[in-house]
LOBADO-841679 format. One line per field, with one value per residue: x, y, z of N, C-alpha, C in turn. Coordinates in pm, 1 decimal. Layout:
N
nc1 = c(X  ...)
nc2 = c(Y  ...)
nc3 = c(Z  ...)
cac1 = c(X  ...)
cac2 = c(Y  ...)
cac3 = c(Z  ...)
cc1 = c(X  ...)
cc2 = c(Y  ...)
cc3 = c(Z  ...)
//
This chain:
184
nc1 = c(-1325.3  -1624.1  -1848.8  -2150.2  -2485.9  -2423.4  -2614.4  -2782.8  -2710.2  -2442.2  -2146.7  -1883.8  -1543.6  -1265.7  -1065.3  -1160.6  -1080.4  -877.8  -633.3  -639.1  -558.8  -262.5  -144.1  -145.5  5.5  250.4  633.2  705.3  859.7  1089.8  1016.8  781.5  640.6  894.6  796.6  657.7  360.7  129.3  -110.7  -382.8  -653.9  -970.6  -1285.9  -1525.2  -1828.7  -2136.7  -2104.9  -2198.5  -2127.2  -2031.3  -2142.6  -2303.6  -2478.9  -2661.6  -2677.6  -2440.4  -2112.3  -1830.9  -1511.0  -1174.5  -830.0  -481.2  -307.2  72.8  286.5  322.8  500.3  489.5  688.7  887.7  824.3  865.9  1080.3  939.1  793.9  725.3  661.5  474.4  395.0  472.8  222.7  8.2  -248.8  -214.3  -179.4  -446.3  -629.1  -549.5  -632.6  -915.9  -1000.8  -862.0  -654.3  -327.7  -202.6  88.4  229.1  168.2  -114.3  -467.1  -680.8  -484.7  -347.8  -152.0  -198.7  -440.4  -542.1  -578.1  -834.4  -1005.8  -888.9  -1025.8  -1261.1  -1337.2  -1231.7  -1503.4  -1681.9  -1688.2  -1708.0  -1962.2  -2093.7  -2007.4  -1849.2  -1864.8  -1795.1  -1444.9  -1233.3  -992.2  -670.5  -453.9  -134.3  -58.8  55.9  321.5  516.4  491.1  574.9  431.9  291.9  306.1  65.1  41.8  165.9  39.4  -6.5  -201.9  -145.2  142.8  130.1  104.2  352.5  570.6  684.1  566.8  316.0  220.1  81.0  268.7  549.1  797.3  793.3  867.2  1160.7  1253.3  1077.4  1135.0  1405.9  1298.3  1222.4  1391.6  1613.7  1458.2  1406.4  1642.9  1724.5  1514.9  1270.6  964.9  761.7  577.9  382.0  335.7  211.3  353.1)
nc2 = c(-2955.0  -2892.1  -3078.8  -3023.1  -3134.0  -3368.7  -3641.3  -3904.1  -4282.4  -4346.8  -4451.8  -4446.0  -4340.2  -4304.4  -4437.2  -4362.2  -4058.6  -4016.6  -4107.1  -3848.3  -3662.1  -3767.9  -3708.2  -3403.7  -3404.6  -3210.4  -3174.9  -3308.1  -3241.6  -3058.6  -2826.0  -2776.2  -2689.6  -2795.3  -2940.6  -3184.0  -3361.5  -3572.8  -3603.6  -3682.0  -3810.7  -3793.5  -3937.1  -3776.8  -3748.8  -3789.3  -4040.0  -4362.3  -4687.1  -4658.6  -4564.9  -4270.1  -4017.9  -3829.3  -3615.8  -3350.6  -3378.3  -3406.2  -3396.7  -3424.4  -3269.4  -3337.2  -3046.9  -3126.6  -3012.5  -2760.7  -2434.1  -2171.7  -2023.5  -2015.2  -1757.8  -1537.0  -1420.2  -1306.0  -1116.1  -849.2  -860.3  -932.8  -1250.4  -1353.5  -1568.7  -1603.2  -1530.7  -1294.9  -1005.9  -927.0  -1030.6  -891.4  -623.9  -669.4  -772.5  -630.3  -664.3  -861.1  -1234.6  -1259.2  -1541.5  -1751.5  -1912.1  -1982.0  -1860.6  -1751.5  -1943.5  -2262.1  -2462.0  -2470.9  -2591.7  -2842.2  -2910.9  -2816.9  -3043.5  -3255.2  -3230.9  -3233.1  -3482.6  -3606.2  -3476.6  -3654.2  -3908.6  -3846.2  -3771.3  -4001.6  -4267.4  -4241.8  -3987.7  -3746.2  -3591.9  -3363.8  -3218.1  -2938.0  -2792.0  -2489.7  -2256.6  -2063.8  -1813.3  -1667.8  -1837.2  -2020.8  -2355.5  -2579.2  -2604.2  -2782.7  -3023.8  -3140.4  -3403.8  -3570.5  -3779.7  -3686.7  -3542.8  -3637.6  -3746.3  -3574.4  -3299.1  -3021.9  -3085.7  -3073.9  -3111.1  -3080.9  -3226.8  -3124.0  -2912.6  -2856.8  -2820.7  -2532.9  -2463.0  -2557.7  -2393.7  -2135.3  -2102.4  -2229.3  -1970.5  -1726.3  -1831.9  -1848.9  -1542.8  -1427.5  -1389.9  -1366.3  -1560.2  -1404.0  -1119.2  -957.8  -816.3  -601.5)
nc3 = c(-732.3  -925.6  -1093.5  -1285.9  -1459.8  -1486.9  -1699.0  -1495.0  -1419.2  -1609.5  -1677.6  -1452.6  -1331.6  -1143.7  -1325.4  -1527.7  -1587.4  -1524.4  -1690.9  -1881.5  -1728.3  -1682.9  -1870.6  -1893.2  -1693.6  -1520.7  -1546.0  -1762.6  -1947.7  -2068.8  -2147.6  -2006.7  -1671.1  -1368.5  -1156.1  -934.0  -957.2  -916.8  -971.7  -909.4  -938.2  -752.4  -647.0  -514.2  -465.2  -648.3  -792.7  -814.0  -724.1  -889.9  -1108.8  -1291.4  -1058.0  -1124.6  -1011.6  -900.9  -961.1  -779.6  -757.4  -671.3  -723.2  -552.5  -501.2  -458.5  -428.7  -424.3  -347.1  -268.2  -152.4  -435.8  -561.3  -492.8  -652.1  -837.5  -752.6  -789.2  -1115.7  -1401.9  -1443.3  -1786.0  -2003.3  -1857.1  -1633.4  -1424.8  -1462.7  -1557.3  -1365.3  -1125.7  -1242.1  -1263.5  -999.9  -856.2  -670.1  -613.5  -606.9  -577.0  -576.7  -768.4  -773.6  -760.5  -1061.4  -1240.6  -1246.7  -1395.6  -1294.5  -1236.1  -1509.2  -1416.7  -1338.4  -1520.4  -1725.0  -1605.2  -1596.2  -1867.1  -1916.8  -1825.3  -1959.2  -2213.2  -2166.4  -2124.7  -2336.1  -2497.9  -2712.1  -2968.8  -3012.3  -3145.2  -2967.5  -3014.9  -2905.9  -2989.6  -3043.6  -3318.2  -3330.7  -3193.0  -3028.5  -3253.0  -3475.3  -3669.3  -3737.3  -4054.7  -4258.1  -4470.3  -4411.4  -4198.5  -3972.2  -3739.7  -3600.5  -3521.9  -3284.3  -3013.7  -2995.4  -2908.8  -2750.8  -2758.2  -2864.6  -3111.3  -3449.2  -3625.6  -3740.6  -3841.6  -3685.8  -3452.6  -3368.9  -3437.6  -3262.7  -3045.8  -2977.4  -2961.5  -2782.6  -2600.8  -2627.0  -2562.2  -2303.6  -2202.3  -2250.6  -2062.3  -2165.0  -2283.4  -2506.4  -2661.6  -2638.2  -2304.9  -2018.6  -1893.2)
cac1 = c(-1404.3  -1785.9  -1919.0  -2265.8  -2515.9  -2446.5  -2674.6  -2742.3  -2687.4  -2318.8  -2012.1  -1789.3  -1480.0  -1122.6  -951.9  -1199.1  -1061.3  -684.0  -554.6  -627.5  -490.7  -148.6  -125.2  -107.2  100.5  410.5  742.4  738.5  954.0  1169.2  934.9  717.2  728.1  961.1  739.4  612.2  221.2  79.1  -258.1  -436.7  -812.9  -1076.6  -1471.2  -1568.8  -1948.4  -2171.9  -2090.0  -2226.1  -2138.8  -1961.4  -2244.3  -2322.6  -2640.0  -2785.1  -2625.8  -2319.4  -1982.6  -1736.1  -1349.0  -1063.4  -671.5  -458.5  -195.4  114.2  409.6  325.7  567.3  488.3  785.8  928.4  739.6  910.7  1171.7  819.8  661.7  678.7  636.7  366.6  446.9  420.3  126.4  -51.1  -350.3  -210.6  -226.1  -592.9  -672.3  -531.0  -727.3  -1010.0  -1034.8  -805.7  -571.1  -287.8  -180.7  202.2  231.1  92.5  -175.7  -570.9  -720.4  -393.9  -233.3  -129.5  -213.1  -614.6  -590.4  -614.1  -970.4  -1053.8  -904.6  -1068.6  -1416.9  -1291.7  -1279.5  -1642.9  -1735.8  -1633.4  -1831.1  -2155.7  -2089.1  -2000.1  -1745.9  -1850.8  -1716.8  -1355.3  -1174.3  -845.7  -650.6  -259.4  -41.1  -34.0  158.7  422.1  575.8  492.4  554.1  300.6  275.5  314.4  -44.2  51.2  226.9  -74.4  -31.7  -256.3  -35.9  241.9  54.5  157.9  489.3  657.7  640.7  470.4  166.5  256.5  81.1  376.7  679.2  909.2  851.7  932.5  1295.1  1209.3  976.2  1234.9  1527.9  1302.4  1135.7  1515.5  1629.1  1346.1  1446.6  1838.5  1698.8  1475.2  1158.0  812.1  701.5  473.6  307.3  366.0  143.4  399.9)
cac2 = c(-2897.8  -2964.3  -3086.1  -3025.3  -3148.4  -3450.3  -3790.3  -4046.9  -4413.4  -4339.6  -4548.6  -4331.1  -4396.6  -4249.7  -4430.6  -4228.4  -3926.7  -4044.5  -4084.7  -3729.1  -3580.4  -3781.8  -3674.1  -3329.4  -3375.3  -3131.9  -3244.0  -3426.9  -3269.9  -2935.8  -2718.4  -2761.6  -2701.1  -2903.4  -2970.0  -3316.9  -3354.8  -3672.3  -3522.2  -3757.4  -3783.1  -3880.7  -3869.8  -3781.4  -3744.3  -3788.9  -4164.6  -4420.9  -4761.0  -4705.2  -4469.6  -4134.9  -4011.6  -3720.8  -3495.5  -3252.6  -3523.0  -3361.5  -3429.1  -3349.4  -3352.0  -3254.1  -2990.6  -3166.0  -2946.0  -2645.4  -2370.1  -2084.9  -1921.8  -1968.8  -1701.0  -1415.2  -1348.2  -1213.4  -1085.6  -733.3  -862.7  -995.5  -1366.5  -1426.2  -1675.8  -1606.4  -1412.7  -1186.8  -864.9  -946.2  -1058.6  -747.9  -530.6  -717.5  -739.9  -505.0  -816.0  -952.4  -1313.0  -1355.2  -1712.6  -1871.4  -1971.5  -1954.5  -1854.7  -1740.1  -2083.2  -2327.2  -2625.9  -2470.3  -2642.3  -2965.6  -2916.1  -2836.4  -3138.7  -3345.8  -3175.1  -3209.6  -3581.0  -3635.1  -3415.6  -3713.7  -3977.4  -3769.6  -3709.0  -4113.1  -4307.8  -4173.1  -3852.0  -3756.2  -3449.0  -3344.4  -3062.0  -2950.3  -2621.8  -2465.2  -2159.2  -2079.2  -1749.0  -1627.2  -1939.7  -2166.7  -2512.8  -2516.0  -2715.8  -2863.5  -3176.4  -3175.0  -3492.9  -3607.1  -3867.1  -3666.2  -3476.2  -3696.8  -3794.4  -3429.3  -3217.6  -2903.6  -3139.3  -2998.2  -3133.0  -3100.7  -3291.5  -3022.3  -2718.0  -2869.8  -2822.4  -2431.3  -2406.4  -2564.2  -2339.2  -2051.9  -2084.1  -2175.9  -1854.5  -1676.0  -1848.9  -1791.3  -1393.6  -1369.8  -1344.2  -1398.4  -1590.0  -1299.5  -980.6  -920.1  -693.1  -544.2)
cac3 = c(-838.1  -923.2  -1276.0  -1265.7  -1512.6  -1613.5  -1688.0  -1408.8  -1488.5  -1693.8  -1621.3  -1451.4  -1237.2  -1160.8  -1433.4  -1702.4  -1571.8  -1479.4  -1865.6  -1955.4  -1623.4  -1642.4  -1985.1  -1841.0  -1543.0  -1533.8  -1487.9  -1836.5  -2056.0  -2040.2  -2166.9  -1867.3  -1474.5  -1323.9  -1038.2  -929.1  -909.4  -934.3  -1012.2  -911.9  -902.5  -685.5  -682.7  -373.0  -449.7  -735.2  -871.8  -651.6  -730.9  -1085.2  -1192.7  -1224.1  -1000.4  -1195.5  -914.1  -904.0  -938.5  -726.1  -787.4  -588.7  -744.5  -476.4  -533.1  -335.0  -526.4  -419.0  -295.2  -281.8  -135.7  -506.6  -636.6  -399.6  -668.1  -933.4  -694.0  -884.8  -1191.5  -1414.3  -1572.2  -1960.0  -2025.1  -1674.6  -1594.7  -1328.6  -1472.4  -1583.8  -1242.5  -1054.8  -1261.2  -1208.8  -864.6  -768.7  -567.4  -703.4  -543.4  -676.4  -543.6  -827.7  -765.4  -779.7  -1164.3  -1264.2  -1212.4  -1494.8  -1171.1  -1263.7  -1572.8  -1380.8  -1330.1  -1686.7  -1766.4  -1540.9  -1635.0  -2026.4  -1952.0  -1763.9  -2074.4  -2284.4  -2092.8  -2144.0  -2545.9  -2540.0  -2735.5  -3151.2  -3075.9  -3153.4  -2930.5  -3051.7  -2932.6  -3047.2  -3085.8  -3418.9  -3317.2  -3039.0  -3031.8  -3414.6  -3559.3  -3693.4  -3837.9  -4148.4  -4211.2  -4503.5  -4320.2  -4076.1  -3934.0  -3621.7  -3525.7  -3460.7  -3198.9  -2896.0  -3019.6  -2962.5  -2629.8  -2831.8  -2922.1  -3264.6  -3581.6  -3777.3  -3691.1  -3891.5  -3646.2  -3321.1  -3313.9  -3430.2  -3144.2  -2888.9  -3036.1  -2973.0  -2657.9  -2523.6  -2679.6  -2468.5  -2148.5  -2176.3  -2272.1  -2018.9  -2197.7  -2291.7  -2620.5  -2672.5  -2568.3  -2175.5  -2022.2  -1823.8)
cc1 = c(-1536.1  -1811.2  -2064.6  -2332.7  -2517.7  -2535.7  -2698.7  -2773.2  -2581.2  -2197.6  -1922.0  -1674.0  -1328.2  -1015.7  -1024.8  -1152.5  -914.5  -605.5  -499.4  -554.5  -294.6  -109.1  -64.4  -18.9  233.0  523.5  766.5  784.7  1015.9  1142.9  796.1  756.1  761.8  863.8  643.6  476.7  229.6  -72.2  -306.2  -577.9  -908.5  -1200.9  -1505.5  -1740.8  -1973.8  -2164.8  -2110.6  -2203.0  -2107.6  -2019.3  -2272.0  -2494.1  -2745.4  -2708.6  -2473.2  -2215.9  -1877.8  -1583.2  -1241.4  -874.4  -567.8  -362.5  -62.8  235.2  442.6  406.4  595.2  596.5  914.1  886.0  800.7  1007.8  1080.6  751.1  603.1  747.9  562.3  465.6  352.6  325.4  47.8  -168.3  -320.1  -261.3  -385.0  -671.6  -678.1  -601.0  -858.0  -1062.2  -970.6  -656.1  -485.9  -182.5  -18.2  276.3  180.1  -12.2  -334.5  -592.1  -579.5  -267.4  -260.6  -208.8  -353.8  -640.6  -660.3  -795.2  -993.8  -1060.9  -996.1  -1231.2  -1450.0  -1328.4  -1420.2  -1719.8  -1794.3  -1708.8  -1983.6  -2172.8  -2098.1  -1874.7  -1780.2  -1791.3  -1557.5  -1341.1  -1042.8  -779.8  -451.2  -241.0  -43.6  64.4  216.0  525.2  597.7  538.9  523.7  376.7  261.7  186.5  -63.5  116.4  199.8  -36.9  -34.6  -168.0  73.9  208.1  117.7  325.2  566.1  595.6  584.5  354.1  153.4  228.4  114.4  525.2  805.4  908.7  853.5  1062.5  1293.1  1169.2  1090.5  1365.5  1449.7  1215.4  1288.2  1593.8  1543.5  1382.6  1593.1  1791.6  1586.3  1348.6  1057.3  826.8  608.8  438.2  344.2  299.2  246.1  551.1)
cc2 = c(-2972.8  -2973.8  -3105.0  -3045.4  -3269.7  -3566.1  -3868.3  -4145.1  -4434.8  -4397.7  -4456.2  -4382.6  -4324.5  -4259.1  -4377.2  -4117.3  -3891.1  -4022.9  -3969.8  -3624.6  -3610.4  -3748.3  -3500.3  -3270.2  -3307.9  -3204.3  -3346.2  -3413.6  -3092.2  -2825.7  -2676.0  -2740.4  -2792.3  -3024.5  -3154.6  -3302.4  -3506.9  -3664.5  -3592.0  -3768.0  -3835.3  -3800.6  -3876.4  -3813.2  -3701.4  -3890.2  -4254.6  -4600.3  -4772.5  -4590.9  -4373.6  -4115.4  -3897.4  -3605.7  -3478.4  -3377.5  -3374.9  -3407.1  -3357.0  -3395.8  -3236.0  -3194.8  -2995.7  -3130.1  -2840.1  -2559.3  -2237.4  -1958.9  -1911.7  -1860.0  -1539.2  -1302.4  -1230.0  -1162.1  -879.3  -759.3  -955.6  -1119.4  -1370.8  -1556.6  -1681.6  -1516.9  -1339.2  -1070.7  -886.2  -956.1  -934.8  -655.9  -540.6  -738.7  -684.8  -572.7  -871.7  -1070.7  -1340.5  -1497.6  -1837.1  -1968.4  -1932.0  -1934.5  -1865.6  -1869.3  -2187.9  -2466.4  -2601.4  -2529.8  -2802.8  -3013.4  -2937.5  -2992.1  -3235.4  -3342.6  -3240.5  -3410.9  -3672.0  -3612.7  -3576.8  -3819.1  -3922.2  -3783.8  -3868.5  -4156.5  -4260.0  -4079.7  -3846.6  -3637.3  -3466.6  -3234.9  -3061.3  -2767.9  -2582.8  -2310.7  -2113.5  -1951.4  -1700.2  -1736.4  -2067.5  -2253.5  -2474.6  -2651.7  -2791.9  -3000.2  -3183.2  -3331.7  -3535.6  -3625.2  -3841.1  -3556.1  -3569.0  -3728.3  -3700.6  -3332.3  -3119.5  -2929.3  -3067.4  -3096.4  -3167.8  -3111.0  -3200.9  -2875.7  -2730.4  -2809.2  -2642.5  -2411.7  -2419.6  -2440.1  -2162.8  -2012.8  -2119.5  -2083.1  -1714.4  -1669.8  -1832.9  -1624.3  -1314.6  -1362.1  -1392.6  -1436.9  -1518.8  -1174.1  -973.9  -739.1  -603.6  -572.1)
cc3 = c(-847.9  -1095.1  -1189.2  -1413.9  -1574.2  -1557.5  -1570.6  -1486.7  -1571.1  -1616.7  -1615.9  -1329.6  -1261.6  -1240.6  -1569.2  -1737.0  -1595.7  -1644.7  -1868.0  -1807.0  -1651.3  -1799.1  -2026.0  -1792.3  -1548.0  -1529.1  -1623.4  -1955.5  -2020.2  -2049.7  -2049.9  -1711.5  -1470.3  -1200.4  -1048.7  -894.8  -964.7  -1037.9  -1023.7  -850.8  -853.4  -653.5  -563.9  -373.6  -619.3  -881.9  -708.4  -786.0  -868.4  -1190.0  -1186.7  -1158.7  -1027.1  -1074.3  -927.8  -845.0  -876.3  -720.9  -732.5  -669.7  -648.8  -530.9  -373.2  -370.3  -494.2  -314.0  -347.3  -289.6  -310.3  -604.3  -554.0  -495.9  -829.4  -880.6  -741.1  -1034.9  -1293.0  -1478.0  -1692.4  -1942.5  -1892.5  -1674.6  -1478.2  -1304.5  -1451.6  -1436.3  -1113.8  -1104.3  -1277.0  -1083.1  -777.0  -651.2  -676.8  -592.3  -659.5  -691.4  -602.0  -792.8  -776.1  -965.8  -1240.1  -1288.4  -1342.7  -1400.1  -1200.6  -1337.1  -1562.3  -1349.3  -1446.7  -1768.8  -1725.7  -1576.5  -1762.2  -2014.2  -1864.7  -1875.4  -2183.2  -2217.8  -2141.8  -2318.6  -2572.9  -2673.4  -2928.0  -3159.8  -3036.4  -3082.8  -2964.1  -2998.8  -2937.9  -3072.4  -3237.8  -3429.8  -3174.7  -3083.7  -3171.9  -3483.5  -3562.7  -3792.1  -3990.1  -4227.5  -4339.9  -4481.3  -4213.1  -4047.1  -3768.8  -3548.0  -3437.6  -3320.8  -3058.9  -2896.7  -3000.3  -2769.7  -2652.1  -2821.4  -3018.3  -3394.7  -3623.7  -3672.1  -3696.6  -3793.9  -3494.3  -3269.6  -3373.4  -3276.4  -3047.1  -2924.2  -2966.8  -2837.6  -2537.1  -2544.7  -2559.9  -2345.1  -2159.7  -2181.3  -2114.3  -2023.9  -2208.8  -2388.6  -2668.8  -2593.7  -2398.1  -2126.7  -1904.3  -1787.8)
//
């Protein structure tokens, strides 16, 4: 992936990036793919010597998980939370092998972008981000609390609607189903 735009002269280096990737990384609680990535990131171009150089930082995290041939048994039919459909009727192509836009493994960029972002903005500003609803039911945002945001595999707010959420997203997967809408 390419970040373009940012600063030269900014302290930049693989463990700025690493945090927010392994923070990510699948495989780390039951509600996620099982799959092993490391996701691990390296600057090929566009930090020279610690620093950024005013030119396009390039970042590579390899995808070393991937197997496609499990994807043979959807291959006519769209997955819940996926851009497939969207994609097929967009360009007319649909790749059922998970992978490309459609792929949850894309977010690894984002992140990786998300924390270069964060470098550029500098250390005053705060980013936060967390679930507030999962299959029609939300937090209930009076017992907002931050904190409990890492402490919980949801990244849920509120401590009280975890064991909801898990109850109803394994409900889903014993049924079969989607946590929502399904375009097909």
């Amino acid at each position: 992936m390419v970040v373009d735009g940012c600063p030269p002269r900014l302290p930049l280096c693989e463990a700025d990036i690493q945090p927010f990737l392994d923070k990510r990384r699948p495989g780390q609680s039951r509600y996620t793919t099982q799959r092993q990535e490391a996701d691990a990131v390296r600057i090929l171009s566009g930090v020279f010597e610690g620093r950024t150089t005013g030119t396009p930082i390039s970042l590579m995290i390899e995808n070393t998980d991937q197997r496609s041939k499990d994807y043979g048994d959807i291959a006519a039919q769209w997955r819940p939370g996926h851009a497939d459909f969207t994609y097929d009727v967009k360009y007319g192509i649909r790749d059922h092998r998970g992978g490309g836009r459609s792929s949850a493994r894309e977010t690894a960029a984002r992140v990786a972008a998300g924390a270069v972002a964060r470098v550029v903005l500098g250390p005053g500003i705060a980013i936060h981000g967390y679930l507030v609803e999962l299959g029609g039911i939300a937090i209930d945002r009076a017992r907002f609390d931050l904190a409990a945001v890492d402490a919980n595999p949801f990244f849920a707010p509120d401590p009280g609607i975890v064991d909801a959420w898990a109850d109803a997203v394994d409900q889903a997967r014993k049924a079969g189903n989607s946590l929502g809408p399904s375009s097909r």
